[in-house]
PANUFI-676936 format. One record per residue (C-alpha): residue number from 1; x, y, z. Coordinates in nm, 3 decimals, m for minus. Layout:
! PANUFI-676936
R   pos        px        py        pz
R   NUM         X         Y         Z
...
//
This chain:
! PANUFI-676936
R   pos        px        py        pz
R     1     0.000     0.000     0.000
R     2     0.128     0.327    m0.141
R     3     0.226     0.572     0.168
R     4     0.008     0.885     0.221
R     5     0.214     1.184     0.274
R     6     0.145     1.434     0.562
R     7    m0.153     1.694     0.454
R     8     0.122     1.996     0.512
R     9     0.377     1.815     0.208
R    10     0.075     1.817    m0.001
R    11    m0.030     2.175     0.059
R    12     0.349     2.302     0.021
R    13     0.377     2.065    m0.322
R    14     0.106     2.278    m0.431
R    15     0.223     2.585    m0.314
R    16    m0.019     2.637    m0.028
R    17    m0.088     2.711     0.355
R    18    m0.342     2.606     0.595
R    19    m0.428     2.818     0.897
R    20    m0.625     2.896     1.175
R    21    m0.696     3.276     1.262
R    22    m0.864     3.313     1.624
R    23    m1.019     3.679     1.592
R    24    m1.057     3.722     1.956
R    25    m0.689     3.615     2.066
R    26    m0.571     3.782     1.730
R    27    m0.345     3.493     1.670
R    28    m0.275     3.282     1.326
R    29    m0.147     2.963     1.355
R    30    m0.001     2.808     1.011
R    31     0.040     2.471     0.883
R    32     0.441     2.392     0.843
R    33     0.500     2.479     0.546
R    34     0.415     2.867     0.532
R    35     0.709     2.975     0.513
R    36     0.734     2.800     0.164
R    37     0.470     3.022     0.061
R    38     0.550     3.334     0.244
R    39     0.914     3.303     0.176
R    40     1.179     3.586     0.326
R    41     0.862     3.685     0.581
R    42     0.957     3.628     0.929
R    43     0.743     3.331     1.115
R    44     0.625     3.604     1.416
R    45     0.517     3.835     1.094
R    46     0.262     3.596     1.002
R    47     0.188     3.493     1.373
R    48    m0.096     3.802     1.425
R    49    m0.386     3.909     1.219
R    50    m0.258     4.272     1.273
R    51     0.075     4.204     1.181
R    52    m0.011     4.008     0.891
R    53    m0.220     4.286     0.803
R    54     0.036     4.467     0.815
R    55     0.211     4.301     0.503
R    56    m0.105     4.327     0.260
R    57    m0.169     4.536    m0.020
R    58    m0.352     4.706    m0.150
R    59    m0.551     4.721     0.158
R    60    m0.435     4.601     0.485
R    61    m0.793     4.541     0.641
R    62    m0.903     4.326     0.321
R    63    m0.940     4.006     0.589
R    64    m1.174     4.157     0.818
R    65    m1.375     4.327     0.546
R    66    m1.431     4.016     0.378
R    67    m1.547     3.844     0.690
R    68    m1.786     4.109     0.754
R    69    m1.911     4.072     0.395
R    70    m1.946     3.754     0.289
R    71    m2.282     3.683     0.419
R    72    m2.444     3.622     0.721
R    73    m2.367     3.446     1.033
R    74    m2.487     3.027     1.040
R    75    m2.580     2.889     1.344
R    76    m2.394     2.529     1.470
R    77    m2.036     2.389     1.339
R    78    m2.139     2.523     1.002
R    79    m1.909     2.799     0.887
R    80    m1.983     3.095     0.627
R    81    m1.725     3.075     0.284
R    82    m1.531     3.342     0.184
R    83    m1.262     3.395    m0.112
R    84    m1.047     3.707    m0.151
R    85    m0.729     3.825    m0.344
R    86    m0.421     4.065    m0.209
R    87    m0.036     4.134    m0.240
R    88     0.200     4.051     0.004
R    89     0.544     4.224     0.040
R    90     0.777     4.194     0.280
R    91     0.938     4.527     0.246
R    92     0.900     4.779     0.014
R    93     1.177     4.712    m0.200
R    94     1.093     4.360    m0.218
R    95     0.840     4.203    m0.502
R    96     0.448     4.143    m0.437
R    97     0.337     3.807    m0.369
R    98     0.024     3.754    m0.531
R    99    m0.147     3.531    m0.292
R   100    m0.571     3.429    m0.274
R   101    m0.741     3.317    m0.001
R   102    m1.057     3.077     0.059
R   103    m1.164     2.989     0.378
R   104    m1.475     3.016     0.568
R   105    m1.561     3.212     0.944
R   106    m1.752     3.078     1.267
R   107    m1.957     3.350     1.434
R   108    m1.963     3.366     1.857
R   109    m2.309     3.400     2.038
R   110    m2.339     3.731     1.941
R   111    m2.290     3.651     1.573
R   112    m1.957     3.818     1.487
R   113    m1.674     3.621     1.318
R   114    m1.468     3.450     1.609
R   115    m1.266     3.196     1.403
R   116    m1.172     3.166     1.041
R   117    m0.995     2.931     0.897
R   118    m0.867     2.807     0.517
R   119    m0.601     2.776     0.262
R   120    m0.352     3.034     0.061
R   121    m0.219     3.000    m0.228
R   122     0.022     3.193    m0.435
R   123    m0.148     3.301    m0.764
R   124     0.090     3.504    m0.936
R   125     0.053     3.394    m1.292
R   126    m0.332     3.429    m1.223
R   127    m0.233     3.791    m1.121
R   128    m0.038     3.839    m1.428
R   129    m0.263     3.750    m1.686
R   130    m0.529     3.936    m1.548
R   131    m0.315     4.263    m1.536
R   132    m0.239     4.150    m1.894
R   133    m0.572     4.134    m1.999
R   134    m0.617     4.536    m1.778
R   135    m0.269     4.663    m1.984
R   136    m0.438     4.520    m2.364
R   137    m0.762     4.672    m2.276
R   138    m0.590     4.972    m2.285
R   139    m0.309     4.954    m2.507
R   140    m0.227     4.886    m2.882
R   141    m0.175     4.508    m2.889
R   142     0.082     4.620    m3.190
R   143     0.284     4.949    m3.033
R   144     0.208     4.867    m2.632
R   145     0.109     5.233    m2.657
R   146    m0.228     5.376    m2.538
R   147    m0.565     5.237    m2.750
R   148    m0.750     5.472    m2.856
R   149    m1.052     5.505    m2.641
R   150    m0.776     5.560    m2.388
R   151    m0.594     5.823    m2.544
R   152    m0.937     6.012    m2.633
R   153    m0.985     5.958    m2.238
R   154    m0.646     6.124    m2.154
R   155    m0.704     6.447    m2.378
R   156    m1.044     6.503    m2.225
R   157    m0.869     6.516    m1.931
R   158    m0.563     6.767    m1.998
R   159    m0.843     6.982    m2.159
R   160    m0.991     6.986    m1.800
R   161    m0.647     7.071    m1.638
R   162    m0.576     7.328    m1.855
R   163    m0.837     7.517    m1.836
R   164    m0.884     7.455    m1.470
R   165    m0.541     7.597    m1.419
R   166    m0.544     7.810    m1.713
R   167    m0.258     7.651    m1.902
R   168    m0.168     7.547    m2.256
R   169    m0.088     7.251    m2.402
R   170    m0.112     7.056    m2.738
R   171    m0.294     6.770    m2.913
R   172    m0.105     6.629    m3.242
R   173    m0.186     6.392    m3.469
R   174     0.124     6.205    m3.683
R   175     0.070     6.027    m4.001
R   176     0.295     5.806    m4.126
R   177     0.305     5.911    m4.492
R   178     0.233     5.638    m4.781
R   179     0.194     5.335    m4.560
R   180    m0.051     5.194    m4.805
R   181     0.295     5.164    m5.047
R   182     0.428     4.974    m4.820
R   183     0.169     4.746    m4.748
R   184     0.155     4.676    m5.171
R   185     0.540     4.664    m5.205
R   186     0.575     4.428    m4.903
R   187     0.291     4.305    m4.719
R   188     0.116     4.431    m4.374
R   189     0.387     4.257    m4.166
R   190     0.627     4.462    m4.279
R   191     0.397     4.803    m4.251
R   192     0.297     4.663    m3.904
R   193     0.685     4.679    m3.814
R   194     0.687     5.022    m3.950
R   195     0.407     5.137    m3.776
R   196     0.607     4.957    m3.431
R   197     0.934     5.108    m3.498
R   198     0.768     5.502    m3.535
R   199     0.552     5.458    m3.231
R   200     0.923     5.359    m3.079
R   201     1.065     5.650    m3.229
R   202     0.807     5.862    m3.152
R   203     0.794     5.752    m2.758
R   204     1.211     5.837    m2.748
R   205     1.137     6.190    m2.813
R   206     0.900     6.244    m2.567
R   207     0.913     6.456    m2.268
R   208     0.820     6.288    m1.950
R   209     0.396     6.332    m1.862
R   210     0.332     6.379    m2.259
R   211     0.056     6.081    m2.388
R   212     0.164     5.886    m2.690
R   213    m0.149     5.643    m2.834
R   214    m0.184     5.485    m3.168
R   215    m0.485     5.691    m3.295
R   216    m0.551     5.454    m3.619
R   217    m0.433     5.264    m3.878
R   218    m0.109     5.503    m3.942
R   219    m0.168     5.761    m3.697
R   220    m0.056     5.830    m3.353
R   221    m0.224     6.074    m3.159
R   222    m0.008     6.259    m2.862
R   223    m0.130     6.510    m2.544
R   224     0.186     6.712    m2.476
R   225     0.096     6.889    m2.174
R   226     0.197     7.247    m2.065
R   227     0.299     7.350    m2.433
R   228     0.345     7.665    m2.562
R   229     0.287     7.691    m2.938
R   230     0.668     7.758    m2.987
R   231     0.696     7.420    m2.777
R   232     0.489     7.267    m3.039
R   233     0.710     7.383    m3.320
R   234     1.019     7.262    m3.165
R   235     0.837     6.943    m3.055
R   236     0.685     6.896    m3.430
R   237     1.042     6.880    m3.580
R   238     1.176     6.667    m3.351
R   239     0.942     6.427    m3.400
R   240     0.945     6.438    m3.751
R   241     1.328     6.420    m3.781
R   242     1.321     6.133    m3.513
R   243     1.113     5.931    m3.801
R   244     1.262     6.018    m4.141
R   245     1.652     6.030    m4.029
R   246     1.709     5.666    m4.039
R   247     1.581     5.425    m4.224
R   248     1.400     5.145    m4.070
R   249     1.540     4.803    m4.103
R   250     1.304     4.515    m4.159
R   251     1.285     4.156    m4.268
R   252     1.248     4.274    m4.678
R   253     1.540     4.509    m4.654
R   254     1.530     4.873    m4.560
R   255     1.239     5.106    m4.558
R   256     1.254     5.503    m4.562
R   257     0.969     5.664    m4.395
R   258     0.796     6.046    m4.293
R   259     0.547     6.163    m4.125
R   260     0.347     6.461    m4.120
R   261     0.140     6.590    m3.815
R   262    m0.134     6.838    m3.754
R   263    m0.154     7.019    m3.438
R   264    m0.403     7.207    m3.223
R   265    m0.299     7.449    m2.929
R   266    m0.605     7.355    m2.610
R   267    m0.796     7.467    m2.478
R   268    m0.722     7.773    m2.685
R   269    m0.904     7.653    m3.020
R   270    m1.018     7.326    m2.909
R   271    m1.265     7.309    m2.560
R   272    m1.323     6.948    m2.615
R   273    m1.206     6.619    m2.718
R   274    m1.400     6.596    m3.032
R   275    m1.346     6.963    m3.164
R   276    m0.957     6.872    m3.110
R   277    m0.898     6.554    m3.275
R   278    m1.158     6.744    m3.564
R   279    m0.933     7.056    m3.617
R   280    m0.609     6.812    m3.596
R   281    m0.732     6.529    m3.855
R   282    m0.811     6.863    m4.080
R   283    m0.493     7.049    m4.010
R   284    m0.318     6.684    m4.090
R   285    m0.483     6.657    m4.383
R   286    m0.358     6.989    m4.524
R   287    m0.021     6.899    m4.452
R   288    m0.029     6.578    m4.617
R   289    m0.206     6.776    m4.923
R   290     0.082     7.072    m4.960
R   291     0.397     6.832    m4.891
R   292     0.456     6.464    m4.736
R   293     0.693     6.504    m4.414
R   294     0.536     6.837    m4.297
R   295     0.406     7.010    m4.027
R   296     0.066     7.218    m3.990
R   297    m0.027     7.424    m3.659
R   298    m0.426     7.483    m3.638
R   299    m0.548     7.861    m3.677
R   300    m0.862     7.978    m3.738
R   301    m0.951     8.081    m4.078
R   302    m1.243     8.309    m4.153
R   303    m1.275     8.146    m4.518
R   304    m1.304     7.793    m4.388
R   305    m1.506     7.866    m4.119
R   306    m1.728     8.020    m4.364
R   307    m1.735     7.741    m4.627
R   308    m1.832     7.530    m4.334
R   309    m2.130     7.720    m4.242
R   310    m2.219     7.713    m4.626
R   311    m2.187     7.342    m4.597
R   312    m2.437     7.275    m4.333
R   313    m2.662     7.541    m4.462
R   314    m2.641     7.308    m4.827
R   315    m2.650     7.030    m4.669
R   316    m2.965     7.124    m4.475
R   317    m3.131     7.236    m4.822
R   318    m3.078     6.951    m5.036
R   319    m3.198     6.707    m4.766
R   320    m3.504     6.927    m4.745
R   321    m3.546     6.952    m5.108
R   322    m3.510     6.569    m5.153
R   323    m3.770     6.494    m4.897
R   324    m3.941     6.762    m5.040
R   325    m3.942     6.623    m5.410
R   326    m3.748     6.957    m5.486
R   327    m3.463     6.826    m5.663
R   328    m3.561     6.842    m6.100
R   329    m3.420     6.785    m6.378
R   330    m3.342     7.048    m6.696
R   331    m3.264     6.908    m7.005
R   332    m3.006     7.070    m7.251
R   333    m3.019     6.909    m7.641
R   334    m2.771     6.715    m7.792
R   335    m2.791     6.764    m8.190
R   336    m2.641     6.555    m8.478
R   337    m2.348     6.780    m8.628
R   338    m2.494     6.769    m8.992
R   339    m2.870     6.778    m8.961
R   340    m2.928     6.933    m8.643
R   341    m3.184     6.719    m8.565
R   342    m3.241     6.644    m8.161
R   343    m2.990     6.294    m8.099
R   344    m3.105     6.300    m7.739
R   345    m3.115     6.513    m7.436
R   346    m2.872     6.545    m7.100
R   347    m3.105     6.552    m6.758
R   348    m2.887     6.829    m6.569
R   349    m2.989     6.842    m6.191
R   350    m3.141     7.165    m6.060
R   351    m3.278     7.241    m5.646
R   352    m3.587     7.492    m5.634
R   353    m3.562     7.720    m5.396
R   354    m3.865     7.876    m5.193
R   355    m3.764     8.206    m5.391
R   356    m3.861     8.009    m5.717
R   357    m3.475     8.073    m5.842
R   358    m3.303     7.708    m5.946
R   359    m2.926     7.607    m5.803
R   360    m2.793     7.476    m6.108
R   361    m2.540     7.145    m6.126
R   362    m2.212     7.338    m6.043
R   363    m2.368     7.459    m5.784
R   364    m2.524     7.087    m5.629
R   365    m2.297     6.843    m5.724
R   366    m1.949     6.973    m5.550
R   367    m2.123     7.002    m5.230
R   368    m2.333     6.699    m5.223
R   369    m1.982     6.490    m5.331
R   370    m1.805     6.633    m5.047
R   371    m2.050     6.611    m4.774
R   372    m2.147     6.259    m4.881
R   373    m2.495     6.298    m4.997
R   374    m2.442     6.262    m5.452
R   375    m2.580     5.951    m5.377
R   376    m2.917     6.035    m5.276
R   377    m2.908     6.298    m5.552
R   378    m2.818     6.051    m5.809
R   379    m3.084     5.811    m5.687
R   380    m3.338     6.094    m5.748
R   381    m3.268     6.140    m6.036
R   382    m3.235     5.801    m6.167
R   383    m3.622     5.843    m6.110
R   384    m3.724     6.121    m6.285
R   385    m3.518     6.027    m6.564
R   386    m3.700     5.643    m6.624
R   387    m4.015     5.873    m6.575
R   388    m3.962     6.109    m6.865
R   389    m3.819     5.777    m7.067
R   390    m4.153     5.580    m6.953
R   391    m4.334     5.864    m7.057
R   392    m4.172     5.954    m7.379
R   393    m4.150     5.627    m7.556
R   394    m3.948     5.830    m7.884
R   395    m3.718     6.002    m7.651
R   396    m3.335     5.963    m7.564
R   397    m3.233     6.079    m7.243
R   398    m2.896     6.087    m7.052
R   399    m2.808     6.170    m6.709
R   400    m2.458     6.160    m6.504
R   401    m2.345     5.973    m6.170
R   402    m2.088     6.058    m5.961
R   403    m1.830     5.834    m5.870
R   404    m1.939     5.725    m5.562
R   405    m2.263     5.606    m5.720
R   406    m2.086     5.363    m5.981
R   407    m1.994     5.101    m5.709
R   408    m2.372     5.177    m5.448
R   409    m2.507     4.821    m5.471
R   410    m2.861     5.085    m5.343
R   411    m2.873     5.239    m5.694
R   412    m2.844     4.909    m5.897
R   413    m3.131     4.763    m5.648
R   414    m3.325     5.048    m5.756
R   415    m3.214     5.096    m6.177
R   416    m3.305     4.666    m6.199
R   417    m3.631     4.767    m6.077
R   418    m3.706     5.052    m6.279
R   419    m3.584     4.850    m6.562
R   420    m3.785     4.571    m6.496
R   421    m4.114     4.822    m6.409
R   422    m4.049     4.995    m6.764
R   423    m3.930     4.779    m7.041
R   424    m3.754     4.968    m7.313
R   425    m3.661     5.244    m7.147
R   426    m3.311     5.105    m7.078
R   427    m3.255     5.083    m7.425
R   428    m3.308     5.485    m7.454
R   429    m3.084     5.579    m7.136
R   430    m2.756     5.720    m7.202
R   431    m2.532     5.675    m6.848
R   432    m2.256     5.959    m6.817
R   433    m1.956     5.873    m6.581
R   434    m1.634     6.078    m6.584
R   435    m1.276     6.054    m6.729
R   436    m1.177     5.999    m6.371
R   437    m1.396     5.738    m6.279
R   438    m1.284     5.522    m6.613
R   439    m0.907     5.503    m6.521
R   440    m0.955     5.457    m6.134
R   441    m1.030     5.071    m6.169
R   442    m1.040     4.919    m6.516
R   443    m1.189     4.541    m6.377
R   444    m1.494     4.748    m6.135
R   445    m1.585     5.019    m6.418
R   446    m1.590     4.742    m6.701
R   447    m1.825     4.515    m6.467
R   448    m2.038     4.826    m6.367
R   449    m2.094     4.920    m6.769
R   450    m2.196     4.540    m6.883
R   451    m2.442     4.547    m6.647
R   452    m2.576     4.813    m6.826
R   453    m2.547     4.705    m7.139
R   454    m2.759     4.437    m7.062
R   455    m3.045     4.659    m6.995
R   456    m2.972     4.777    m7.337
R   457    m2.829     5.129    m7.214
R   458    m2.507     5.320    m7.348
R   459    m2.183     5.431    m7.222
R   460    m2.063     5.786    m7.221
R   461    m1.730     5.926    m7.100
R   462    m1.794     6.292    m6.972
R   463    m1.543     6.567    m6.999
R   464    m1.288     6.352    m7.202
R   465    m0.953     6.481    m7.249
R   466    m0.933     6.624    m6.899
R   467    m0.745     6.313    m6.749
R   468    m0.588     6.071    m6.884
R   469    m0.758     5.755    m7.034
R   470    m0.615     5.574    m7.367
R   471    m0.875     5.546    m7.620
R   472    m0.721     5.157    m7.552
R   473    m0.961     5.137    m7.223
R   474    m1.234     5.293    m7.426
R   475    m1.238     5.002    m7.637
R   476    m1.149     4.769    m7.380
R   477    m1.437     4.888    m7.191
R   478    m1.725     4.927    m7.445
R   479    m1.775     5.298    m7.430
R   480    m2.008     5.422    m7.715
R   481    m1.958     5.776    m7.659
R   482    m1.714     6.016    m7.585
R   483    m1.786     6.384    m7.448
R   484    m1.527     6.611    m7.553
R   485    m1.473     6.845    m7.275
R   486    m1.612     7.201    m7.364
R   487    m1.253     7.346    m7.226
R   488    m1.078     7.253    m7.526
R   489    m1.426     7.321    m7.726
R   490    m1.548     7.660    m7.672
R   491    m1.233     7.806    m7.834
R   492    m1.135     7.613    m8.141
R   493    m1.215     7.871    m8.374
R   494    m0.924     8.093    m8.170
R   495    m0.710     7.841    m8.085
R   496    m0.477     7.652    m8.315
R   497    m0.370     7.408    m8.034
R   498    m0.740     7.342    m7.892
R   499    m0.854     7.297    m8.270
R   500    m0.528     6.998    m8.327
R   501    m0.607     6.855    m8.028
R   502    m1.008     6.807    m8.048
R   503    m0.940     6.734    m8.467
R   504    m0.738     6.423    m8.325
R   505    m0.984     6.306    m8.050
R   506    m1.253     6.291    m8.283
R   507    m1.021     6.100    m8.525
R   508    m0.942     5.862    m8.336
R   509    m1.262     5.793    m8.189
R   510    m1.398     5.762    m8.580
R   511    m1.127     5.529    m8.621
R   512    m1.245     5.322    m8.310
R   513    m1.591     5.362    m8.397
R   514    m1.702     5.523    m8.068
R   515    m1.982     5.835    m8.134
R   516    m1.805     6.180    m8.052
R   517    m2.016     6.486    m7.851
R   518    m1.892     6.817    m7.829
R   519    m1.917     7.032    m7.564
R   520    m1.970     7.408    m7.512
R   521    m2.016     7.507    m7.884
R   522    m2.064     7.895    m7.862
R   523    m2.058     7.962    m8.222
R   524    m2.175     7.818    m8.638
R   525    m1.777     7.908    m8.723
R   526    m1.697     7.635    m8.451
R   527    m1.946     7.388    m8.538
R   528    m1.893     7.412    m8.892
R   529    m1.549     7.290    m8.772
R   530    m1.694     6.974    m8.602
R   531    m1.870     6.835    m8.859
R   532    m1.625     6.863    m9.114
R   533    m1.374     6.720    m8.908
R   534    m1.668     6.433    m8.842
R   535    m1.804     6.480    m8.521
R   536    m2.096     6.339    m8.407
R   537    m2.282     6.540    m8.180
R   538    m2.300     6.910    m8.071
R   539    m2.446     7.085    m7.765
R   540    m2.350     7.428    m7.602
R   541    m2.454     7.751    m7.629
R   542    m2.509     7.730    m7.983
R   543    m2.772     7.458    m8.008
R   544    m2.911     7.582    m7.678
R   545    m2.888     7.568    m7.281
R   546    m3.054     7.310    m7.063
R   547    m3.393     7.420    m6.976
R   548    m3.633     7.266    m6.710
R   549    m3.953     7.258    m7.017
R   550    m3.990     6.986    m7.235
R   551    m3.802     7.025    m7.608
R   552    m3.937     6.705    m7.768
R   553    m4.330     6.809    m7.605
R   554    m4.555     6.935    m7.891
R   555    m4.922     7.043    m7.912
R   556    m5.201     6.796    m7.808
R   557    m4.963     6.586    m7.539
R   558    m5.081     6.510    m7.247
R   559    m4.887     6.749    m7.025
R   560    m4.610     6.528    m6.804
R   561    m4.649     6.624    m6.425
R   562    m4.365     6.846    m6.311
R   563    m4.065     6.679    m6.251
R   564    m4.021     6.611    m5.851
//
């Protein structure tokens, strides 16, 4: 028969202590093998609830309270169960002991704990993890470096120091500059070592009580506190030299970065978290935008300020005016060259105002691109458009979408209806997109105009010779038209380089077989010049402007409801 070893070599195998604490004496006693747990603690240490006490962090009367807590008294032998956690030092330059205890207390007559009695255990890899899992809920998992949420947290609160104690200090955000190169040339391990090593670079210029966080992706966001704006300058530079001096070294070879940052002075021109981080991700934008590696301090700028107020005041009206059915449609003719005879007509967006004046296109479109909203404009007038064509069974319409609206999965949900509520009219739809949009992404663009075709629509490129597509991705993706942008147009008859360069884009789109449309024609002398040289189509001045009646309506139709 095996031999059973004493209960005390068990508990010390597992790293443990039994004891018995009499409350009313005050006095521990311990199994043997405590000092195996409690090791370099003196035996008469550990001999007192007081002086044990005495050792504990973070709070020396965590025993008592948890007796006093853990429920109320039982009556007999039967004892009430209690677990806790604490540190144990035994000096203050020596290391914690991470210890947790489960026991359970006897209550006297009078119901108060009189005896307690239980098991430690050291628990210091239990104690690590867990401060592992406090440290990653608050810092990068990539840079160790604040998260986020916890460097928002930490500018909040400098805003509130400084303008409790009337100080200054600075919020910058640093953008490491191309990172998207070097996740293409190399792969995201090697940008996530770049992103490590400037956060590293970044922290070695710091100035002890500044906050360094990784804001996103390739930014870092830092809270240097009691800054003057001169500060910031020096600081800006440092940092920035810190980053593009050396190269950084990783496992493909070599990498040269910069950064550039945008700063805000607080609580000067930014009173709270939000407006900061806004007026820095601006100001870092303009940096980026005038030169890669520089620096931007905010300021306030009457213009932008301005613009901004125009922005919400547009953005309020053509929300309105959509909900409102406000937003219409004008239509400007598109002629053949030879006969003059209506080809079809462009549906140019136009916003009534309460006035009764129209904002035109130029006026719409910028905004609504920049604040996000084209799409909702486009979508509107997708509708009117397959109205008129629904209604007008001998007419040729053509409208334009931004770029957004080319890849909206929304507005080909809603065009596969329209085209499925109105058959035909697909086949008498011109779609406009941009120059732009046709060289951004060859593969998405040639996808988004075969599903058009199928519907039986065409393909026009808008504004052509602005950019910088090869009649080689017209053909190769199926454009039928080409829009000559009226900038080169409207001065042919004056210009001897406009006039070779529009001769030769309508040349070679003859020789491709892809229909031609000129823009802007103010004058006969200039379209007398097209069709000789064997344009297509003419619109502009000349023909006439985009008006919000009905060219192709004659006497004895039944009058179309208004558009919107």
């Amino acid at each position: 028969m095996p031999h059973v070893p004493q209960a005390a070599s068990i508990l010390a195998s597992l790293g443990q202590a039994a004891f018995v604490w009499d409350l009313a004496a005050d006095t521990i006693a311990w199994s043997d093998n405590a000092g195996a747990v409690f090791t370099d603690i003196p035996p008469e240490a550990l001999a007192s609830g007081s002086g044990f006490a005495r050792l504990i962090e973070p709070s020396g009367s965590i025993r008592s309270e948890a007796l006093a807590q853990s429920g109320p008294a039982r009556t007999g032998e039967e004892g009430v169960a209690y677990r806790i956690e604490y540190g144990v030092r035994a000096a203050a330059s020596a290391p914690v002991i991470w210890i947790e205890e489960t026991g359970c207390w006897f209550a006297g007559p009078d119901g108060k704990p009189v005896r307690a009695q239980g098991i430690v255990r050291i628990n210091n890899e239990r104690h690590a993890r867990d401060e592992q899992l406090m440290r990653l809920s608050r810092h990068d998992p990539l840079t160790g470096e604040l998260n986020r949420t916890h460097l928002v947290a930490s500018l909040a609160e400098s805003i509130e120091e400084t303008m409790r104690f009337r100080s200054s200090s600075a919020f910058m955000l640093i953008g490491i500059d191309h990172l998207a190169r070097v996740n293409d040339a190399f792969g995201f391990d090697v940008a996530d070592a770049v992103i490590a090593e400037v956060g590293k670079r970044i922290r070695a210029k710091l100035r002890g009580g500044d906050v360094l966080g990784r804001f996103s992706g390739n930014k870092f966001g830092l809270v240097l506190r009691n800054c003057t704006v001169d500060d910031t300058n020096t600081a800006a530079e440092r940092f920035l030299a810190g980053i593009r001096d050396e190269v950084i070294p990783t496992k493909s070879g070599p990498v040269s970065v910069t950064a550039s940052i945008g700063a805000i002075s607080i609580p000067r021109y930014a009173r709270t978290a939000d407006e900061a981080i806004t007026r820095a991700q601006e100001t870092l934008d303009g940096a980026k935008r005038r030169r890669a590696g520089s620096f931007s301090l905010w300021r306030p700028n009457v213009e932008r300020d301005a613009q901004r107020r125009v922005n919400i005041r547009v953005t309020d009206e053509i929300v309105t005016a959509l909900n409102e059915r406000r937003i219409v449609t004008a239509f400007e003719p598109v002629v053949e060259a030879r006969s003059r005879q209506p080809a079809f007509y462009e549906c140019l967006v136009r916003m009534e105002q309460s006035d009764g004046q129209a904002l035109l296109a130029p006026d719409i479109v910028p905004v609504a691109e920049r604040l996000g909203l084209i799409r909702l404009v486009d979508h509107r007038v997708l509708e009117l458009v397959v109205a008129e064509l629904a209604a007008s069974p001998n007419v040729r319409l053509s409208l334009n979408i931004s770029p957004d609206t080319t890849m909206d999965p929304d507005w080909w949900t809603s065009i596969e209806s329209l085209m499925q509520a109105h058959p035909g009219a697909g086949e008498r739809l011109i779609v406009e997109i941009t120059e732009t949009v046709a060289i951004q992404d060859i593969d998405d663009i040639r996808g988004f105009i075969t599903r058009l075709k199928n519907f039986g629509s065409q393909i026009a490129i808008d504004d052509f010779g602005a950019g910088y597509t090869s009649f080689r991705n017209l053909r190769k993706l199926g454009v039928d038209i080409v829009k000559i942008d009226g900038a080169f147009v409207q001065n042919i008859a004056r210009s001897a380089d406009d006039r070779a360069f529009v001769h030769t884009l309508i040349d070679l789109a003859n020789r491709l077989q892809i229909k031609t449309v000129a823009e802007w024609v103010q004058d006969e002398e200039a379209a007398v010049m097209l069709r000789e040289w064997g344009c297509d189509y003419i619109q502009g001045r000349l023909i006439g402007l985009a008006s919000p009646e009905r060219p192709w309506a004659v006497a004895g139709d039944a009058a179309l409801p208004a558009a919107g």
